[in-house]
N, C-alpha and C positions, 0 to 999 in steps of 0.2 A: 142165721142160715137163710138163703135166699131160694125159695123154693117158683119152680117155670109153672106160671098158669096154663090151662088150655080152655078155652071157652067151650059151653055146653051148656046142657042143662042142668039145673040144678037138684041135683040129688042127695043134698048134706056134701058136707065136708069130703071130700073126697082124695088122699093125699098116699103117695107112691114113692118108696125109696128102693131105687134103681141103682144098677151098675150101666153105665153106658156099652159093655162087651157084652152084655147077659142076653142070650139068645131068649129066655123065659121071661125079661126083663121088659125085650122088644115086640114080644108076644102081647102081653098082658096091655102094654099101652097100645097097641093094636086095637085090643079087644075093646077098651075105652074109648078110643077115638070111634070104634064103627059105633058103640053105643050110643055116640054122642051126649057121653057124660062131662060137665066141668068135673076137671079134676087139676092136682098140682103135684110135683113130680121135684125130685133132687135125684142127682148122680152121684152117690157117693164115692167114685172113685174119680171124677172130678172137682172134687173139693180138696182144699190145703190144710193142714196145720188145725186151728183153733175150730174151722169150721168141718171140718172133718170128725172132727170128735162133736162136735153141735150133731151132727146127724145122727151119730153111730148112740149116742146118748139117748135120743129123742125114738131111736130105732128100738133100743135096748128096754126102754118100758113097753114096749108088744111082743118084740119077738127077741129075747136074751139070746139064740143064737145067734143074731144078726145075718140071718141067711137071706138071698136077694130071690125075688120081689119080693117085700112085705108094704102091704097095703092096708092103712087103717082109715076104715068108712066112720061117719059120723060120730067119730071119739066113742065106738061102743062096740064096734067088729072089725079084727083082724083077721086079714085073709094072706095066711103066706105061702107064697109060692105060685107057679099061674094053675088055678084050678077056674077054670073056665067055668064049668056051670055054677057052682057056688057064686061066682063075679055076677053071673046073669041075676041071680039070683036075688041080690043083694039089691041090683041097679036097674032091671029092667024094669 
């Protein structure tokens, strides 16, 4: 699965599984970008076939409902859904 970089700073590992329609989806990378956090990002609803299930896979060991945003910092905290201050929290 081929996950979009964004250049920032480095805060760990930083990695976002998005729906491209999701209003909390477009939030949350919002909140990233004014943080000017590096982070990496997939659209799960943009992906086909084998890579589609790569995500929903990769999604499914943090968050088994597979509910959109789920956001896993430094392989140790998952943050699902856009909870703003909890994001600050983590990255400021």
């Amino acid at each position: 699965m081929e996950y979009e970089k964004v250049e920032g700073q480095d805060k760990g590992r930083v990695r976002l599984f998005a729906l491209s329609t999701c209003v909390w989806c477009k939030k949350t990378k919002r909140l990233l970008d004014e943080l000017g956090v590096a982070y990496e990002f997939v659209f799960a609803d943009r992906a086909e076939g084998n890579e589609r299930d790569e995500i929903i896979d990769a999604m499914k060991e943090w968050n088994p409902r597979t509910s959109f945003p789920t956001m896993v910092i430094r392989d140790d905290k998952c943050i699902i859904g856009f909870k703003e201050d909890e994001i600050r929290k983590e990255l400021e």
